[in-house]
C-alpha positions as CSV (number, residue, x, y, z in Angstrom):
1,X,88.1,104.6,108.7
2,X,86.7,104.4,112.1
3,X,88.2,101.8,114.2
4,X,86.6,100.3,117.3
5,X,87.7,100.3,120.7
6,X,88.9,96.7,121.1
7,X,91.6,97.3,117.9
8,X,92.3,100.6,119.7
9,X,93.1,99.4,122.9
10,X,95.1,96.3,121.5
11,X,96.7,98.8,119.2
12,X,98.0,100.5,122.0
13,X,100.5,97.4,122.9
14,X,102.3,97.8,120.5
15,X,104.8,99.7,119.9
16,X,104.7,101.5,116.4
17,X,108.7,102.4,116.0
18,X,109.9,99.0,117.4
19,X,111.0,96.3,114.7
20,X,110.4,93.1,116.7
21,X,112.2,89.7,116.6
22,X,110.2,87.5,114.8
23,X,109.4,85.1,117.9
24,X,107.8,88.9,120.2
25,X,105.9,89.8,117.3
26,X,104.3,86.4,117.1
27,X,103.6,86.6,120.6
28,X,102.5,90.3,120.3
29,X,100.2,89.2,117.8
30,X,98.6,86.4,120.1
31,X,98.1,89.0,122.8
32,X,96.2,91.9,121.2
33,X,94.1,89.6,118.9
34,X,90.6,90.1,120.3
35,X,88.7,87.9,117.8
36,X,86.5,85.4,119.3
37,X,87.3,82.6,116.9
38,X,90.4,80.7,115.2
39,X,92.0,83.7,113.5
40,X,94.4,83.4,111.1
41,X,98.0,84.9,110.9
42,X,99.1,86.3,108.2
43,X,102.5,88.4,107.0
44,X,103.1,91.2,104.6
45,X,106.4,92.0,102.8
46,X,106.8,95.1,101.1
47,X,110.1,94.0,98.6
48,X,112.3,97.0,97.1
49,X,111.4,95.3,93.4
50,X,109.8,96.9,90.0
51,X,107.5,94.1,89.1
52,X,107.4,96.0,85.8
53,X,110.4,94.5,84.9
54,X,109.6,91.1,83.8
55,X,113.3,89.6,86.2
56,X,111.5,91.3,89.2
57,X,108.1,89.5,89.3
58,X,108.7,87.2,92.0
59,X,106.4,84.6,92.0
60,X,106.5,80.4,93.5
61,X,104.8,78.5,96.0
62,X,106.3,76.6,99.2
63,X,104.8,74.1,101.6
64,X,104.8,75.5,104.9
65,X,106.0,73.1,107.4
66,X,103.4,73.0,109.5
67,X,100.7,73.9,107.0
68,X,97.9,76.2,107.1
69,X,95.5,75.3,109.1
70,X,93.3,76.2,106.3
71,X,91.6,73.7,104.5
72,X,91.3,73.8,100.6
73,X,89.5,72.2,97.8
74,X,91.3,71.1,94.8
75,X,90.0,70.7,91.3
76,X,91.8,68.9,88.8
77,X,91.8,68.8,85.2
78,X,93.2,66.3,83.3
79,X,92.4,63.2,81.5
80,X,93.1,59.4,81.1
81,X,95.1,57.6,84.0
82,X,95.7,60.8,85.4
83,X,92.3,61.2,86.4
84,X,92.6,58.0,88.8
85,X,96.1,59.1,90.2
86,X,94.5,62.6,91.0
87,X,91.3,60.9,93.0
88,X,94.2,58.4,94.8
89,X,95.9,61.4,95.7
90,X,93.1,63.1,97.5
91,X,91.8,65.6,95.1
92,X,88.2,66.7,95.7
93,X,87.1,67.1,92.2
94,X,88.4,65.8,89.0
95,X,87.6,65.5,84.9
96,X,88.2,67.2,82.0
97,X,86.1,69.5,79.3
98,X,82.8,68.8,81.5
99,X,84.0,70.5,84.3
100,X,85.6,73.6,82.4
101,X,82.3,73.9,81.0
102,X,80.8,73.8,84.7
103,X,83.2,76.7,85.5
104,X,81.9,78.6,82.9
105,X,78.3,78.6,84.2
106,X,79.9,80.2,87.7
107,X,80.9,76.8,89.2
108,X,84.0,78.0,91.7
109,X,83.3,75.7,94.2
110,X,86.9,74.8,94.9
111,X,90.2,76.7,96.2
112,X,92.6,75.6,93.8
113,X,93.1,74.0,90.3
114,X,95.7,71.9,89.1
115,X,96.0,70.6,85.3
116,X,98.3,68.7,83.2
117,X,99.6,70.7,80.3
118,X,98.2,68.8,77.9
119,X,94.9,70.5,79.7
120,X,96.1,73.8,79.3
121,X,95.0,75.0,75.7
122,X,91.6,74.6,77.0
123,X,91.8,76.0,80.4
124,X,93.7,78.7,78.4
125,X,90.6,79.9,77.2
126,X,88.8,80.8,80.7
127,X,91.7,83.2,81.1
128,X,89.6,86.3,81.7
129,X,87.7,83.8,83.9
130,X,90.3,82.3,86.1
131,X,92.8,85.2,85.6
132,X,91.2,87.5,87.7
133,X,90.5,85.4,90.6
134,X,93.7,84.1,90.8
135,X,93.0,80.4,89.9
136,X,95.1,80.1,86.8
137,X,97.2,76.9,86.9
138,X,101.1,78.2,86.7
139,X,104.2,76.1,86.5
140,X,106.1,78.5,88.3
141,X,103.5,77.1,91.3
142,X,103.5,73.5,90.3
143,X,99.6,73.7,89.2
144,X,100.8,72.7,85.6
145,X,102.4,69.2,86.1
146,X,102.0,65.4,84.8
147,X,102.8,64.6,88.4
148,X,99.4,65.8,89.7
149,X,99.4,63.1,92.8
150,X,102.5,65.2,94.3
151,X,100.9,68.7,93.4
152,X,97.2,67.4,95.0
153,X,99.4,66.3,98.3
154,X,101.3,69.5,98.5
155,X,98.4,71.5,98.6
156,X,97.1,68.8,101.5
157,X,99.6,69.3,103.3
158,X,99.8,73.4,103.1
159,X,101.1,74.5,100.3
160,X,101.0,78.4,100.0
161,X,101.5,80.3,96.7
162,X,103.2,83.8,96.9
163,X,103.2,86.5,94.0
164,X,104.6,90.5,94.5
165,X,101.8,92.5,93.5
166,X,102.3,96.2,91.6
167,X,103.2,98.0,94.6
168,X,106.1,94.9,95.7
169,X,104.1,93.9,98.6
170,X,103.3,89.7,99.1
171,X,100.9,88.9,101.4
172,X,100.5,85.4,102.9
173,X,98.7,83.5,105.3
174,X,101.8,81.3,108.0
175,X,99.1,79.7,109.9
176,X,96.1,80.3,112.6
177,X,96.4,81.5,116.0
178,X,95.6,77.8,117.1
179,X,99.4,76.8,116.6
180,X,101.8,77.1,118.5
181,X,104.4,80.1,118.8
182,X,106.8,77.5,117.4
183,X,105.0,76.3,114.6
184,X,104.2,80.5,113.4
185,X,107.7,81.1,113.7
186,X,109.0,77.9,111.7
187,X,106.1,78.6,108.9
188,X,107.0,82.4,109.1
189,X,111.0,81.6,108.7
190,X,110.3,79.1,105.6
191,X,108.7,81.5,103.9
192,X,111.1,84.4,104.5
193,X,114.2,82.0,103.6
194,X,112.4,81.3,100.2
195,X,111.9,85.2,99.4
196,X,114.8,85.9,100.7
197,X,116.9,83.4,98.1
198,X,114.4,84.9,95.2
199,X,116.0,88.1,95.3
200,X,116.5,89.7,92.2
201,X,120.4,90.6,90.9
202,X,118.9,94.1,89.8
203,X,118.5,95.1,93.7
204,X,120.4,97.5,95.2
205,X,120.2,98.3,98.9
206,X,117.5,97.5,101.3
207,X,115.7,94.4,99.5
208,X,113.0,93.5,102.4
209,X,111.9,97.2,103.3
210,X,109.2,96.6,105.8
211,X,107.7,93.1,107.2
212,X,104.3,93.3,109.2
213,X,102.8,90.4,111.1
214,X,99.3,90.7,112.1
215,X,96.2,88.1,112.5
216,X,92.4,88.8,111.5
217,X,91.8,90.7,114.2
218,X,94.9,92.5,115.4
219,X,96.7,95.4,114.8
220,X,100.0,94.8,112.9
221,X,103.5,94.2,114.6
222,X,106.4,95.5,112.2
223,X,109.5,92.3,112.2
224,X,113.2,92.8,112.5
225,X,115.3,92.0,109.3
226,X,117.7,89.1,109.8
C-alpha cells in the first residue's frame, strides 16, 4: 500500500523499536496526527489468548471515564413500562416487534441496541442480521437487562464494548484528539486495568504481547507494559 508523504514524514517521529510510556505515546500520537479534523484515538492489544477455546474469548464492556467523544444512537427493544423508563433514560428509539420488523427492511439507523430478555426470542431471529454487524444485544455487555435506564445512560455517558477477535487482537476507540493528554491516558488506563484483570488462568508467559496507540490519521506508537 502506497502511503503518502504526510504519514511518511510523521512516521518518521517515531521511533519503531521504542515501547513508550503510556503518557509519550499519547503525546506522540498528538504530534504526528496530520488530520485536519477531530480525530479519534484509538488502541490495539494483541493478547497471547486462543479465542478457540471457549475460557479464552474475552469479551465485556466498560465506561470510559471520560467517555468517547463519540456520540451514539441507541435503540431499545422492550415492551410495557419499560418502554417509558427507556425514553426517560435518554434512549433515541424505542418499541417492540414494529421496530424488529423495521430492521428487517434495512433500518440501522442507530449505533447500539439494548433489549430486555423477555425481547430476546425475537431479536434472536435477526441473528444472521445483527450478528454480523456486531449489534447483537449480549449480557456479557449489559445490552440484555430489565434495568434498561442504567444500560441507555452507560452508553450516554461512553460506554465501550471490547471483544478479542480470531487473531487475539481488541481494538478500541479511548477518546478524540480534542481531550486532553490526561483524560487519553485515564480512558487508556481503565481500559487496560479491565483486560488486564480478564486474563485467562490458561496463560502462560507474556499475556499483553504488543499494545499500539495510534489516532485516524497517525502512524502507530507501540506502549510499554506496566
Amino acid at each position: 500500500m502506497k502511503q503518502g508523504k504526510n504519514y511518511i514524514a510523521a512516521a518518521k517521529q517515531v521511533d519503531k523499536n521504542t515501547y513508550y510510556a503510556i503518557e509519550e505515546a499519547i503525546a506522540l500520537v498528538r504530534k504526528t496526527n496530520y488530520a485536519k479534523f477531530d480525530a479519534s484515538v484509538e488502541v490495539s492489544f494483541h493478547l497471547n489468548v486462543d479465542p478457540r477455546h471457549a475460557d479464552q474469548q474475552i469479551r465485556g464492556a466498560l465506561v470510559l471515564p471520560n467517555g468517547t467523544g463519540r456520540s451514539q444512537k441507541v435503540l431499545v427493544i422492550t415492551q410495557g413500562p419499560k418502554e417509558q423508563e427507556a425514553k426517560d433514560a435518554g434512549a433515541d428509539f424505542v418499541g417492540g416487534k414494529e421496530l424488529l420488523e423495521d430492521i428487517k427492511k434495512g433500518w440501522f439507523d442507530f449505533d447500539v441496541i439494548i433489549a430486555t430478555p423477555d425481547m430476546m426470542a425475537e431479536l434472536g431471529k435477526l441473528g444472521k442480521i445483527l450478528g454480523p454487524k456486531g449489534l447483537m444485544p449480549n449480557p456479557k455487555t449489559g445490552t440484555v437487562t430489565v434495568d434498561v435506564a442504567k444500560a441507555v445512560e452507560d452508553v450516554k455517558k461512553g460506554k465501550v464494548e471490547y471483544r478479542v477477535d480470531k487473531e487475539g487482537n481488541i481494538n478500541n476507540l479511548i477518546g478524540k484528539l480534542s481531550f486532553s493528554d490526561e483524560k487519553l491516558v485515564e480512558n487508556y488506563k481503565a481500559l487496560y486495568d479491565v483486560l488486564l484483570r480478564a486474563r485467562p488462568a490458561a496463560v502462560k508467559g507474556i499475556y499483553m504481547k504488543n499494545i499500539v496507540v495510534s489516532s485516524t490519521m497517525s502512524p502507530g506508537v507501540k506502549v510499554a507494559r506496566d
